[in-house]
OpenMM code with the backbone's topology and positions (N, CA, C; nanometers):
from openmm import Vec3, app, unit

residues = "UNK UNK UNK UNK UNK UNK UNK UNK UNK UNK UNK UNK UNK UNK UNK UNK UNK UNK UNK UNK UNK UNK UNK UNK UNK UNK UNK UNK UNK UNK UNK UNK UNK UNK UNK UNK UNK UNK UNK UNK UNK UNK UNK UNK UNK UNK UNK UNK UNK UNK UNK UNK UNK UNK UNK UNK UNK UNK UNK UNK UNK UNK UNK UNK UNK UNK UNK UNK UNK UNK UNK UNK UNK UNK UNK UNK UNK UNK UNK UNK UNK UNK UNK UNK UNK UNK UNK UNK UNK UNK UNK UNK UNK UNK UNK UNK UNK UNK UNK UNK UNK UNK UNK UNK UNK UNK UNK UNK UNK UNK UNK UNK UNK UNK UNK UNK UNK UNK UNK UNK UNK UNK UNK UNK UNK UNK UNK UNK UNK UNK UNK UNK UNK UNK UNK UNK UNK UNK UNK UNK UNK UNK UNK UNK UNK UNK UNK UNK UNK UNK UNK UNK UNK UNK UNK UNK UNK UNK UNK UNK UNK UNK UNK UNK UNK UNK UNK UNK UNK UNK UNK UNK UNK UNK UNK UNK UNK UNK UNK".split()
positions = [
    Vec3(2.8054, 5.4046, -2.1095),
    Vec3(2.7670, 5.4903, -1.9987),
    Vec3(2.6148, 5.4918, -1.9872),
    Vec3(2.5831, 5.4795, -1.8488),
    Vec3(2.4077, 5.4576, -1.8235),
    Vec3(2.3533, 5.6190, -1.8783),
    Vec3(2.1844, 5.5893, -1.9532),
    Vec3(2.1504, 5.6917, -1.9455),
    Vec3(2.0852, 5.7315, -1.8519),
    Vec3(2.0771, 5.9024, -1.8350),
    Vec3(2.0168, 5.9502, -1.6752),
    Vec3(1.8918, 5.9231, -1.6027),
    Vec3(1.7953, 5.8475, -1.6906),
    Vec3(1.7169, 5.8066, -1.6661),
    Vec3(1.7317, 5.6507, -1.5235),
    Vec3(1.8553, 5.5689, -1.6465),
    Vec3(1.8678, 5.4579, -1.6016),
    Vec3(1.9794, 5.4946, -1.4813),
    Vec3(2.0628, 5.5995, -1.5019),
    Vec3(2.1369, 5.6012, -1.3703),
    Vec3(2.0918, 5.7019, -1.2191),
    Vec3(1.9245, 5.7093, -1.2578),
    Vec3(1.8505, 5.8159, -1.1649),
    Vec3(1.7857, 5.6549, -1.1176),
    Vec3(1.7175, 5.5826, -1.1953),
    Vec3(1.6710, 5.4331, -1.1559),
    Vec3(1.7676, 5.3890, -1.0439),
    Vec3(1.8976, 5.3363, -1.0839),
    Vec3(1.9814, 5.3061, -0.9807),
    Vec3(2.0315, 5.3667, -0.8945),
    Vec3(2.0402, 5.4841, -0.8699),
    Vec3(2.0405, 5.5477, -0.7307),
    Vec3(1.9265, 5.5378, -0.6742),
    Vec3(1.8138, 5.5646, -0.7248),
    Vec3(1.6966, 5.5575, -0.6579),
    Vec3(1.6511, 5.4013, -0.5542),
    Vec3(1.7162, 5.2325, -0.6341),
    Vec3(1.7262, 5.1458, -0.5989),
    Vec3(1.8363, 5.1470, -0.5074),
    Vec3(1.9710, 5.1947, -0.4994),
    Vec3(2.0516, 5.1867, -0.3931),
    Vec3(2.0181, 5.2630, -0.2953),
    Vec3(1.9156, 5.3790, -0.3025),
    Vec3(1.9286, 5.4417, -0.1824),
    Vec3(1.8078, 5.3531, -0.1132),
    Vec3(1.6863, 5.3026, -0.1855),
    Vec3(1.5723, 5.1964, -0.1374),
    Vec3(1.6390, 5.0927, -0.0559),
    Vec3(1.7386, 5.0272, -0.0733),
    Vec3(1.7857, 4.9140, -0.0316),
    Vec3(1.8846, 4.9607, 0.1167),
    Vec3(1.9446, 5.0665, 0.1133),
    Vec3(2.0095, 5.1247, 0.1873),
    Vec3(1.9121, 5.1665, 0.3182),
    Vec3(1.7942, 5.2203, 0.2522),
    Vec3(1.6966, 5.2827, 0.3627),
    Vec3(1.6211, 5.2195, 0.4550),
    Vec3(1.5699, 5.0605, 0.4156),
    Vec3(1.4992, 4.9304, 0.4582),
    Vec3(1.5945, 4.8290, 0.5186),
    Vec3(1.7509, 4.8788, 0.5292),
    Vec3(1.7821, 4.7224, 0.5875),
    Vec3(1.9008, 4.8449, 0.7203),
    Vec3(1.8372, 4.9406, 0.8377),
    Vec3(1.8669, 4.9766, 0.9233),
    Vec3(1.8311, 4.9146, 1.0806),
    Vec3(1.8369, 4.8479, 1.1003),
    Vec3(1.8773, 4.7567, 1.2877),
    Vec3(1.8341, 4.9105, 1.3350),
    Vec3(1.7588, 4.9009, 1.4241),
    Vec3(1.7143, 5.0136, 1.5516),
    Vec3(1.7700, 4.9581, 1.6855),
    Vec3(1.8069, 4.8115, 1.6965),
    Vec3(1.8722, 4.7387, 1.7974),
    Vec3(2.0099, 4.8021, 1.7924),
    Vec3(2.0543, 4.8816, 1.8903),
    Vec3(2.2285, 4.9195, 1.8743),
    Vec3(2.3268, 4.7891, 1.9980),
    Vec3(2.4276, 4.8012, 1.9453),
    Vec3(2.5120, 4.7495, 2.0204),
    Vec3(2.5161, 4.8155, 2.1991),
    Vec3(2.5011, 4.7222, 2.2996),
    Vec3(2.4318, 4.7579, 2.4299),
    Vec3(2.3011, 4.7367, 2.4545),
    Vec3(2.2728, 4.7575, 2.3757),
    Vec3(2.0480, 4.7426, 2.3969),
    Vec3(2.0209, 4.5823, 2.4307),
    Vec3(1.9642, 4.6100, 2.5222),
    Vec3(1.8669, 4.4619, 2.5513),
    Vec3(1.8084, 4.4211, 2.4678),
    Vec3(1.8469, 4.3008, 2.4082),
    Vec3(1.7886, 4.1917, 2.3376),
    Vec3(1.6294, 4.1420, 2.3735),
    Vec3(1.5532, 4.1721, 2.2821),
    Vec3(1.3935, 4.0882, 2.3947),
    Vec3(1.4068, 3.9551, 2.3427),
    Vec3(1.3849, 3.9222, 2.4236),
    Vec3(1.3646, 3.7591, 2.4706),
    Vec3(1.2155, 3.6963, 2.4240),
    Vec3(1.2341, 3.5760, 2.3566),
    Vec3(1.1167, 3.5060, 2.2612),
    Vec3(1.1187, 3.3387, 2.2698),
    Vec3(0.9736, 3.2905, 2.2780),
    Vec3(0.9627, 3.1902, 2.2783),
    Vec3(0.9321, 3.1098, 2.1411),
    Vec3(0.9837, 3.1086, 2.0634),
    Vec3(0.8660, 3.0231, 1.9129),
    Vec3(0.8668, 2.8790, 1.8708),
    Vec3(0.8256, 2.8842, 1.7490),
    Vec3(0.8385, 2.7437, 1.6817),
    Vec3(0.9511, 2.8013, 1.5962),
    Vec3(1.0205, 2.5961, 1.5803),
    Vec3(1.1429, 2.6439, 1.4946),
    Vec3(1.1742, 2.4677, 1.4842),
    Vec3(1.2386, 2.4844, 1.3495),
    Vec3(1.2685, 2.3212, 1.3098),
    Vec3(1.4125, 2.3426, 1.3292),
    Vec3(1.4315, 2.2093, 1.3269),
    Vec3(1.6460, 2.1736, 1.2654),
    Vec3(1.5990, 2.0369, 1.2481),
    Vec3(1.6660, 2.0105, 1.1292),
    Vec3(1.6406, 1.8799, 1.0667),
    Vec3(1.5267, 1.8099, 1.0182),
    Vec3(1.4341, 1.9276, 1.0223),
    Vec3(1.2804, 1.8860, 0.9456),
    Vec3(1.2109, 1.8432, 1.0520),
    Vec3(1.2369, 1.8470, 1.1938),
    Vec3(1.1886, 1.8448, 1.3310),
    Vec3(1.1256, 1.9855, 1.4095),
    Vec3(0.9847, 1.9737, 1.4631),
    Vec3(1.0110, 2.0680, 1.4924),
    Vec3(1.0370, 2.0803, 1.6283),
    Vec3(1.0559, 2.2297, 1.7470),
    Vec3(1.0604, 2.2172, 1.8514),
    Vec3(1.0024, 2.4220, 1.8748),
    Vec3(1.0111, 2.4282, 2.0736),
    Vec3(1.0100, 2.5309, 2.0623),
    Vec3(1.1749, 2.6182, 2.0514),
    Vec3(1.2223, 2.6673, 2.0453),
    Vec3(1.3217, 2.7922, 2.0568),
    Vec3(1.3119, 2.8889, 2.1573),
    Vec3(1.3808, 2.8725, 2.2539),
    Vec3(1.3465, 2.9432, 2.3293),
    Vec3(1.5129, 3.0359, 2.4020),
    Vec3(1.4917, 3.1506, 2.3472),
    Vec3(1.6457, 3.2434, 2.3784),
    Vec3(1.6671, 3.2556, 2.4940),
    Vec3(1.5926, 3.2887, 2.5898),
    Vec3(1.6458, 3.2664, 2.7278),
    Vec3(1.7189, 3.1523, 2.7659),
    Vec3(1.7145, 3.0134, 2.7027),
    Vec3(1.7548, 2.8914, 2.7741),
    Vec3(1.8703, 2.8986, 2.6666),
    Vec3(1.8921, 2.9413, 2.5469),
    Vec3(1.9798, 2.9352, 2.4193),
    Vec3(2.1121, 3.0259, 2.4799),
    Vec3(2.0494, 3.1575, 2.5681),
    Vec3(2.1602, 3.2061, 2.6062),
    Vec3(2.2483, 3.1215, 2.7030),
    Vec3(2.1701, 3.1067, 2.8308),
    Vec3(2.2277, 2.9883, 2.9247),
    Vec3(2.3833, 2.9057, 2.8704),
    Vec3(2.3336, 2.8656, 2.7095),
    Vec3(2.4656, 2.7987, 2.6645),
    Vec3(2.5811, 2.8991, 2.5884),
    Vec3(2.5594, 3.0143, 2.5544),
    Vec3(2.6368, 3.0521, 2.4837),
    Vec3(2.5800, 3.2148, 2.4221),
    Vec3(2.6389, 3.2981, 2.3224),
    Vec3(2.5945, 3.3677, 2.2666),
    Vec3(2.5173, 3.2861, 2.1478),
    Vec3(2.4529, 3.3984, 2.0905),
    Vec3(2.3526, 3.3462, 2.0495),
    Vec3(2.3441, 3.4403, 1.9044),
    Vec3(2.3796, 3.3953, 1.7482),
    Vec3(2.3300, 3.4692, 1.6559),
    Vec3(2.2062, 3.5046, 1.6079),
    Vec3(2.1687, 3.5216, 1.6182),
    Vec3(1.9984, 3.5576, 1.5521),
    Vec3(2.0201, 3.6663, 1.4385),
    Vec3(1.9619, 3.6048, 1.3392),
    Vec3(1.9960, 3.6240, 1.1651),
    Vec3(1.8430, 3.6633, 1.1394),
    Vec3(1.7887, 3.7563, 1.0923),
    Vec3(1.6000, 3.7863, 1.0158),
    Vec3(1.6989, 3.7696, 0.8799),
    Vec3(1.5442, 3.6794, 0.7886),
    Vec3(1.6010, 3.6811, 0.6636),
    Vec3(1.4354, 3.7018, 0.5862),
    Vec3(1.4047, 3.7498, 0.4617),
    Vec3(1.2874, 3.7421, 0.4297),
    Vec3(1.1817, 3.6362, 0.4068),
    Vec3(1.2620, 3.5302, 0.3319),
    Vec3(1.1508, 3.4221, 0.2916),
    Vec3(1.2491, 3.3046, 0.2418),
    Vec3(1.1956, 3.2442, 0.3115),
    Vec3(1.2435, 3.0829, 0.2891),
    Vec3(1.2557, 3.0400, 0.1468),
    Vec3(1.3298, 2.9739, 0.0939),
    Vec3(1.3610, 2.9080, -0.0480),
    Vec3(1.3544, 3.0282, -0.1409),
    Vec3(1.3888, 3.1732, -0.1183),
    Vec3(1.4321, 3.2831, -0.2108),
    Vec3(1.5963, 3.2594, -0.2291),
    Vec3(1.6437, 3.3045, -0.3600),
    Vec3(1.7848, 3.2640, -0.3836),
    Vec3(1.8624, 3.3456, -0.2996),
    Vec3(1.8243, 3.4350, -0.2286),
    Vec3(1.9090, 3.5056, -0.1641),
    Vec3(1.9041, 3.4296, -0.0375),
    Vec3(1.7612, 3.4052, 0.0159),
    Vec3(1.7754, 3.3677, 0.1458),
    Vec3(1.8335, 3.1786, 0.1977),
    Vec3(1.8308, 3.1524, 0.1031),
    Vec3(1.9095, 3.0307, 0.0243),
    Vec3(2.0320, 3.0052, 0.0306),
    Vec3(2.0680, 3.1254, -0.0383),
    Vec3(2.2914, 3.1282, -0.0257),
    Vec3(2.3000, 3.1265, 0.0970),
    Vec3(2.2634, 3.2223, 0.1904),
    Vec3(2.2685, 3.3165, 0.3596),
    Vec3(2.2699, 3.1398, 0.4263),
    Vec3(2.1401, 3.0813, 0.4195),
    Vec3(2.1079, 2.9495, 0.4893),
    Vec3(2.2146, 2.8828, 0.4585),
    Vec3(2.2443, 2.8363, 0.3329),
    Vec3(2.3941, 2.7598, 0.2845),
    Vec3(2.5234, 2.8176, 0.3586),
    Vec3(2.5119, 2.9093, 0.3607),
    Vec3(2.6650, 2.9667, 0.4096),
    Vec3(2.6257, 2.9731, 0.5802),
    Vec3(2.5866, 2.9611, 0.6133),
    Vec3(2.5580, 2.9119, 0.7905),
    Vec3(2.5401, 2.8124, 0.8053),
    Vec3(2.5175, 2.7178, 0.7238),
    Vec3(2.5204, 2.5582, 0.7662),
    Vec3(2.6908, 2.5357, 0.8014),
    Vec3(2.7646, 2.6237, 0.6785),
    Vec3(2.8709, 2.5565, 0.6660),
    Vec3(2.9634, 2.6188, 0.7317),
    Vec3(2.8824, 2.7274, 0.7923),
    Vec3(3.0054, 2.8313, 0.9320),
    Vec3(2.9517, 2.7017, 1.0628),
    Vec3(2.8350, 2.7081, 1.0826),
    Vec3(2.7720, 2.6411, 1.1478),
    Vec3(2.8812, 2.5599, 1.2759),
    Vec3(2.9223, 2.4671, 1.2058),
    Vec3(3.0628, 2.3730, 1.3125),
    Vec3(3.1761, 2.4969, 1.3485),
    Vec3(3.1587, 2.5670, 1.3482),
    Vec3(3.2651, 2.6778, 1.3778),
    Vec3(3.2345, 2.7996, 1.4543),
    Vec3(3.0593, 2.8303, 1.4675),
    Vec3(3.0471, 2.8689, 1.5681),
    Vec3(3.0186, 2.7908, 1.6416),
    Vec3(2.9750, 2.6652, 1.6523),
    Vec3(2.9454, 2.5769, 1.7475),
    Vec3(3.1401, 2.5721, 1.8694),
    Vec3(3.1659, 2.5904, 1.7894),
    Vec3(3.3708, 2.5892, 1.8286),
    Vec3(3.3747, 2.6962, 1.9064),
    Vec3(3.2978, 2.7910, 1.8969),
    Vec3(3.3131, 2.9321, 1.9933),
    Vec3(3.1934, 2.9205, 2.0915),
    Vec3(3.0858, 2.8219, 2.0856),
    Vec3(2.9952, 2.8174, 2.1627),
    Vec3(2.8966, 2.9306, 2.1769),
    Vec3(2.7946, 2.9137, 2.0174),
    Vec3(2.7591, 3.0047, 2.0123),
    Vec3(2.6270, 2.9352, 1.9438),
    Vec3(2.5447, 3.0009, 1.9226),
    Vec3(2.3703, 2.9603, 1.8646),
    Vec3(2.3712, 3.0330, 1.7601),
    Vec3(2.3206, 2.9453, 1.6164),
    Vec3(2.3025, 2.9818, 1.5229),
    Vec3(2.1412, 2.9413, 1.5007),
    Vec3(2.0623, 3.1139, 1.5195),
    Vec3(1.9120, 3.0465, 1.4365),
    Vec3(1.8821, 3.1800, 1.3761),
    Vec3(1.8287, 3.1226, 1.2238),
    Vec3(1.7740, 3.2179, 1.1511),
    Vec3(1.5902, 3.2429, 1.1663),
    Vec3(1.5537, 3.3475, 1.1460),
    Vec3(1.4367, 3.3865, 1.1642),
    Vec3(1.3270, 3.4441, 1.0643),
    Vec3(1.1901, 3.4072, 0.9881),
    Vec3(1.1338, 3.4507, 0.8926),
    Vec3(0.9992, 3.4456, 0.9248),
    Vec3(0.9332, 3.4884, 0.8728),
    Vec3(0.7652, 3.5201, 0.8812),
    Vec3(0.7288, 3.4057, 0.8434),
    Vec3(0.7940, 3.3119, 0.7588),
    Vec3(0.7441, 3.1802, 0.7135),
    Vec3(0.6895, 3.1015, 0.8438),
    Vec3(0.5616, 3.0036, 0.7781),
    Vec3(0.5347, 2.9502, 0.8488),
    Vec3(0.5962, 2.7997, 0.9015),
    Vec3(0.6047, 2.7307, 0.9939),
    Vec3(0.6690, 2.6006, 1.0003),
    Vec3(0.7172, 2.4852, 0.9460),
    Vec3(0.5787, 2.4812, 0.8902),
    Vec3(0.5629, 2.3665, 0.7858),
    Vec3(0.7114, 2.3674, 0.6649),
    Vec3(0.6364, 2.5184, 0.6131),
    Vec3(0.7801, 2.5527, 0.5357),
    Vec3(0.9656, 2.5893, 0.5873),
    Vec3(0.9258, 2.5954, 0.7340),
    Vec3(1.0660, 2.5931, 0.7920),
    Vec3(1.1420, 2.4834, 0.7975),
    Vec3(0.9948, 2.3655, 0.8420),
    Vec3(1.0817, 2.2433, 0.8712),
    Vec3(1.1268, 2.1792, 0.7471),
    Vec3(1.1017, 2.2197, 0.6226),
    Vec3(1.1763, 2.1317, 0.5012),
    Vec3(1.2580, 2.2636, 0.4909),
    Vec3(1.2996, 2.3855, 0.5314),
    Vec3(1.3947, 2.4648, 0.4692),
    Vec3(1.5502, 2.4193, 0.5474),
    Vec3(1.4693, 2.3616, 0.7000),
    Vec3(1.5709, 2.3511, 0.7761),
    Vec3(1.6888, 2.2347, 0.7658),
    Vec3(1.5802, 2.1363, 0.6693),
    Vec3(1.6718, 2.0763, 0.6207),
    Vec3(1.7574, 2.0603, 0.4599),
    Vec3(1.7007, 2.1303, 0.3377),
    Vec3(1.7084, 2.1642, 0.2518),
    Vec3(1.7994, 2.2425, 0.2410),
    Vec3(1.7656, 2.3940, 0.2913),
    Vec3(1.8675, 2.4757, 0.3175),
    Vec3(1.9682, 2.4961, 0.3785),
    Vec3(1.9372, 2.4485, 0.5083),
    Vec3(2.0246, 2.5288, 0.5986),
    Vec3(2.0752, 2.3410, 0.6785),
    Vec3(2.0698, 2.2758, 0.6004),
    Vec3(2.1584, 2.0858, 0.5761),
    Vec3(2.1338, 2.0762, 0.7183),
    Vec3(2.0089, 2.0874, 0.7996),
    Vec3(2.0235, 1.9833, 0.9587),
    Vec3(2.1248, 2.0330, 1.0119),
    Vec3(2.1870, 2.1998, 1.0030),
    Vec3(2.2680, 2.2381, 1.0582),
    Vec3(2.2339, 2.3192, 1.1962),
    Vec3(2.1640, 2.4051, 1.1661),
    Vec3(2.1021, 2.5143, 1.2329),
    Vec3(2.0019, 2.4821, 1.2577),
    Vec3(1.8698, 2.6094, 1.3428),
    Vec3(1.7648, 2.5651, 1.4051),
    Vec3(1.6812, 2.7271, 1.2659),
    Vec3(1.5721, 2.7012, 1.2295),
    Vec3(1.5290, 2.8391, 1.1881),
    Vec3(1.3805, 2.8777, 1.3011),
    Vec3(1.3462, 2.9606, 1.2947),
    Vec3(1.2443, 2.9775, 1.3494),
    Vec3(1.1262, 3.0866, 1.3291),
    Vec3(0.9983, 3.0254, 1.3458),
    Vec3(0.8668, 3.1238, 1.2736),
    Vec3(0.8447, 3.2206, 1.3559),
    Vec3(0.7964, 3.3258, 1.3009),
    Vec3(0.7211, 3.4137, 1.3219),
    Vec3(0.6123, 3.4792, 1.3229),
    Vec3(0.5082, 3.3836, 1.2697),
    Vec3(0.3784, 3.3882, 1.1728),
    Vec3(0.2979, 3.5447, 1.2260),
    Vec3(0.3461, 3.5657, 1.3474),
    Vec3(0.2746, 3.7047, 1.3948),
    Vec3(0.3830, 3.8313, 1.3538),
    Vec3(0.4993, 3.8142, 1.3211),
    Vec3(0.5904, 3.8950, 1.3521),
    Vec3(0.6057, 4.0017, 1.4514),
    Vec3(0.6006, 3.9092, 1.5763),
    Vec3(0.6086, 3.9845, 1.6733),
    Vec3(0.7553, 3.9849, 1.7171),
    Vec3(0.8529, 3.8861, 1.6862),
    Vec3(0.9953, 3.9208, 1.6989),
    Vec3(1.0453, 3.9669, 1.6137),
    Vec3(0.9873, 3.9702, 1.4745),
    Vec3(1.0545, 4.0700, 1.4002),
    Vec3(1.0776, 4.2081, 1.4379),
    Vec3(0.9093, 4.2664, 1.4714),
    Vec3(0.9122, 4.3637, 1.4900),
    Vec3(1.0089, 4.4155, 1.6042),
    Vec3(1.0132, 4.3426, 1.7220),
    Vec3(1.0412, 4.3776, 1.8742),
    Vec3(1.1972, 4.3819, 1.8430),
    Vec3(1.2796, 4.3368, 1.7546),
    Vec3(1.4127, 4.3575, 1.6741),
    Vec3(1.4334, 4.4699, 1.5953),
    Vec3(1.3154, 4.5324, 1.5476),
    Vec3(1.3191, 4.6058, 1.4476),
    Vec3(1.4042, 4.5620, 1.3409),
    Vec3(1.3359, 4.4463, 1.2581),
    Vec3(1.3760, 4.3850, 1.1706),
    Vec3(1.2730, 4.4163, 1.1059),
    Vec3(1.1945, 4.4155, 1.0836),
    Vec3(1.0527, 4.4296, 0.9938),
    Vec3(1.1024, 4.5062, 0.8491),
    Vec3(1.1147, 4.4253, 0.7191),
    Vec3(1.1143, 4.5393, 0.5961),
    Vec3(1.0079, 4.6578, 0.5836),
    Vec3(1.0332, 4.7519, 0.5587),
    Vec3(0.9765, 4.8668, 0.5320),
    Vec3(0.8373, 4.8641, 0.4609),
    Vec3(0.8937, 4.7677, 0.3194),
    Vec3(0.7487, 4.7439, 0.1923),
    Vec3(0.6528, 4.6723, 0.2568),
    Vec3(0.6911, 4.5816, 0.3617),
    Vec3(0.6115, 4.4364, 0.4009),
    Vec3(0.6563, 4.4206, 0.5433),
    Vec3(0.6142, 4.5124, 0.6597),
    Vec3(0.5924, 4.5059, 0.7876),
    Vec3(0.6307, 4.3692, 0.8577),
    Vec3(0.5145, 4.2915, 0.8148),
    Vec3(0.5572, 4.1174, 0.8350),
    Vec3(0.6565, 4.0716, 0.7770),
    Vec3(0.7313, 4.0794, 0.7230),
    Vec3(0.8910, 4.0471, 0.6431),
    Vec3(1.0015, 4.0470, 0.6781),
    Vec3(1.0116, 4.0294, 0.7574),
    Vec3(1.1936, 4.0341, 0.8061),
    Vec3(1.2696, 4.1166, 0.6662),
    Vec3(1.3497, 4.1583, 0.6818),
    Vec3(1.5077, 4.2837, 0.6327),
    Vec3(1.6072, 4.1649, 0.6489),
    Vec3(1.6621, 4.1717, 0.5897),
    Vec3(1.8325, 4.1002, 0.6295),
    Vec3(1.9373, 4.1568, 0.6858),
    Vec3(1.8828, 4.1180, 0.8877),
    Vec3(1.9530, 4.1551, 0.9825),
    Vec3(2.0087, 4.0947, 1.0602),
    Vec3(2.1198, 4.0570, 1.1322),
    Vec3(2.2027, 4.0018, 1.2058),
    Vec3(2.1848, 4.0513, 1.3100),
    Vec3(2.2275, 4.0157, 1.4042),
    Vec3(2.2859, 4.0330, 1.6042),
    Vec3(2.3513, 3.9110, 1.5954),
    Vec3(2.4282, 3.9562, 1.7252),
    Vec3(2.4789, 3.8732, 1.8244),
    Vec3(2.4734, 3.9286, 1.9397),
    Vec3(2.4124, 3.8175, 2.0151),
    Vec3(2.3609, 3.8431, 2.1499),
    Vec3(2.4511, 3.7369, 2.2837),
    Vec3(2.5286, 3.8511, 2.3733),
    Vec3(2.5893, 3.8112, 2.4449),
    Vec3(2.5296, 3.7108, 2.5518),
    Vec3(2.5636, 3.6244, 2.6468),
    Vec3(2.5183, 3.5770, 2.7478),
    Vec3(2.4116, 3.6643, 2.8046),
    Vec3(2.4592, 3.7759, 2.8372),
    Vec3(2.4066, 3.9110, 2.9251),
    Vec3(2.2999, 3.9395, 2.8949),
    Vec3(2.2863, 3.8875, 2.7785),
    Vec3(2.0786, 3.9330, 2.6912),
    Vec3(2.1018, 4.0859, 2.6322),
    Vec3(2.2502, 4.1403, 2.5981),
    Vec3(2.2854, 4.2272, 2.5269),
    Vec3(2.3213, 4.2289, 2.3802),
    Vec3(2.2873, 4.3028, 2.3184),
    Vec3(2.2986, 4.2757, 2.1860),
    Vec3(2.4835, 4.3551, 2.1425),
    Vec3(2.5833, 4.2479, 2.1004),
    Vec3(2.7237, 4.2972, 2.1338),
    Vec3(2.7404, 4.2937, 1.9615),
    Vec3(2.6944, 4.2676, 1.8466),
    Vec3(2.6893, 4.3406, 1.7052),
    Vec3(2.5604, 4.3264, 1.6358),
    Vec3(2.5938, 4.4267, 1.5367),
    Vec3(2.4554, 4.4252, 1.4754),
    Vec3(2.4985, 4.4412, 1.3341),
    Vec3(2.4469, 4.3797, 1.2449),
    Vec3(2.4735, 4.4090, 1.0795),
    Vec3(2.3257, 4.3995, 0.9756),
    Vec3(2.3685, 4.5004, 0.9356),
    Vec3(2.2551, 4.5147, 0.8100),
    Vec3(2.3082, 4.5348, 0.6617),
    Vec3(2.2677, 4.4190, 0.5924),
    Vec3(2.3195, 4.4378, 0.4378),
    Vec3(2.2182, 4.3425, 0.3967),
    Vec3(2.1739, 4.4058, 0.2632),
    Vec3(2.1376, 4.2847, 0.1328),
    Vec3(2.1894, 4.1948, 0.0995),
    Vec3(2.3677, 4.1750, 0.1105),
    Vec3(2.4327, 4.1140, 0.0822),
    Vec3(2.4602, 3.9551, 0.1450),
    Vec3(2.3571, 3.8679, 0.1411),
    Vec3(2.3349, 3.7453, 0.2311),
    Vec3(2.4962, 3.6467, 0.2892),
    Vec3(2.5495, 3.6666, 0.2065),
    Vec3(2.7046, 3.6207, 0.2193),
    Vec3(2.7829, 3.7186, 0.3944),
    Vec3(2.7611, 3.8297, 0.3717),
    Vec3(2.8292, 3.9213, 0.4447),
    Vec3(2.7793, 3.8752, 0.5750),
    Vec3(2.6551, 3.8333, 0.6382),
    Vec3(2.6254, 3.8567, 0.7291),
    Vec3(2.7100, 3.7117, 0.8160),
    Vec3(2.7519, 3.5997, 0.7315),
    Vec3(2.7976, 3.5208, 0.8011),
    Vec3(2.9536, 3.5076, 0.8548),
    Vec3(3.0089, 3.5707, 0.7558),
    Vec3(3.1725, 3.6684, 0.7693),
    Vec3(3.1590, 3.7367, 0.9120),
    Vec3(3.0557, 3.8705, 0.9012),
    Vec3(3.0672, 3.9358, 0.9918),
    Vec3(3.0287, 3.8877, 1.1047),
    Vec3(2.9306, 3.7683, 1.1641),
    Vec3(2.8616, 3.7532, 1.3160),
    Vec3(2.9621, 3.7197, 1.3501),
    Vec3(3.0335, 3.5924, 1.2478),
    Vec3(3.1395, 3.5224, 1.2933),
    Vec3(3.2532, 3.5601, 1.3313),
    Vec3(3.3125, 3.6856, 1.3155),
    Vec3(3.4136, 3.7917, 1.3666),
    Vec3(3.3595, 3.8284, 1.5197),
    Vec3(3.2376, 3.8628, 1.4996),
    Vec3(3.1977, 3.8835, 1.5774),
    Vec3(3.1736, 3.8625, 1.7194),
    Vec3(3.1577, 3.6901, 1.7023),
    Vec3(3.1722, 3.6192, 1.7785),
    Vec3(3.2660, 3.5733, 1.8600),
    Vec3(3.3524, 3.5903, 1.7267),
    Vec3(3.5402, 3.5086, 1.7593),
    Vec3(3.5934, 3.6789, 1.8354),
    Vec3(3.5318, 3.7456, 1.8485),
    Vec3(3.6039, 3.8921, 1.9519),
    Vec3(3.5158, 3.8549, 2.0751),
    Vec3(3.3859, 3.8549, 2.0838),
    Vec3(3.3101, 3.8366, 2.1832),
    Vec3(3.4120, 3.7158, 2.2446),
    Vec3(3.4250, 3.5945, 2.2057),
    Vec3(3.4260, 3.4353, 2.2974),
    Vec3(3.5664, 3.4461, 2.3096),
    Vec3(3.6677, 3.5492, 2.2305),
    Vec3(3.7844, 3.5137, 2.2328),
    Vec3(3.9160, 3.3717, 2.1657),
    Vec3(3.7660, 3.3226, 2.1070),
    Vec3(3.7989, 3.1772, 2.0470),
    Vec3(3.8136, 3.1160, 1.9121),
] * unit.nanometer
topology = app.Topology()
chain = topology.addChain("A")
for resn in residues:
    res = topology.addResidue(resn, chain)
    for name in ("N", "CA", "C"):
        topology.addAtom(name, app.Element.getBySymbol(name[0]), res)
C-alpha cells in the first residue's frame, strides 16, 4: 500500500494531467482554418484545411513533440488506421510546434509516408484550437477533432493516452461518414 506522501504525489499527478489536456473547441464550434508547412513522406508541402475539407472530413490530432515515445506510438497507430480513414474519406494530419526539418524525417519515420504532419513554429494553430499545454504555451496537449465538411468541429478528445485518440476519431468518423 502507497505511502501518503506517495499517494498525495499521485493524485496530485493525475489531477495535473487531467487539468492540461481540456479542448475549449466543443462539438459545433467553428473550426479556424490554417495554412502551414507540413511533410508526408519526408516531402514537404503547404497544408492547407480549407482545400483538405473540400475532400472530406478532416482529423486534426496536436501532439507535443516529435520522436517522444508517446508521440511515437500515437504517429504509429495512425499510419496504420491511416488506409481506413482514407475508406471513409477523411484527412489524417497531426500537428506540433516542431519545426519542419524535424517533421519531414518524423513523417516518414514515424508516421511510415502515411499521413501528412504539420508545423507550427509560431503556435498560432495551436493556440487558435486551444491546444496549447498549460506548462509550455508553445506545446501542443494531446488533442484530437474531427472536423466536418461544414468547417465544424463534430468530436473532440482529450487524453494522455496516445493510443485512445486513434480508436476514438475513428468512431468518430465512421458515425460522421456513415462508412
Amino acid at each position: 500500500m502507497p505511502t501518503s506522501s506517495l499517494r498525495t504525489l499521485i493524485c496530485t499527478a493525475a489531477l495535473l494531467c487531467t487539468a492540461t489536456v481540456q479542448a475549449a473547441l466543443k462539438v459545433g464550434d467553428v473550426a479556424p482554418t490554417f495554412r502551414t508547412p507540413a511533410a508526408v513522406a519526408g516531402k514537404a508541402f503547404d497544408f492547407d484545411m480549407t482545400a483538405a475539407l473540400k475532400k472530406g472530413p478532416v482529423v486534426l490530432y496536436f501532439f507535443p513533440k516529435a520522436f517522444t515515445q508517446g508521440c511515437t506510438l500515437e504517429a504509429h497507430a495512425f499510419a496504420e488506421a491511416t488506409p481506413r480513414f482514407a475508406a471513409m474519406g477523411a484527412t489524417v494530419v497531426g500537428m506540433s510546434h516542431d519545426d519542419i526539418d524535424t517533421l519531414k524525417r518524423f513523417s516518414t519515420e514515424a508516421c511510415r509516408d502515411q499521413f501528412a504532419v504539420a508545423s507550427d513554429p509560431k503556435a498560432t494553430t495551436i493556440k487558435a484550437y486551444d491546444a496549447a499545454a498549460a506548462a509550455s504555451p508553445e506545446r501542443a496537449d494531446r488533442i484530437s477533432y474531427v472536423i466536418g465538411q461544414d468547417g465544424k468541429v463534430k468530436f473532440a478528445h482529450t487524453s494522455a493516452d496516445p493510443l485512445e485518440h486513434v480508436a476514438q476519431t475513428q468512431a468518430a468518423v465512421k458515425q460522421l461518414t456513415g462508412k
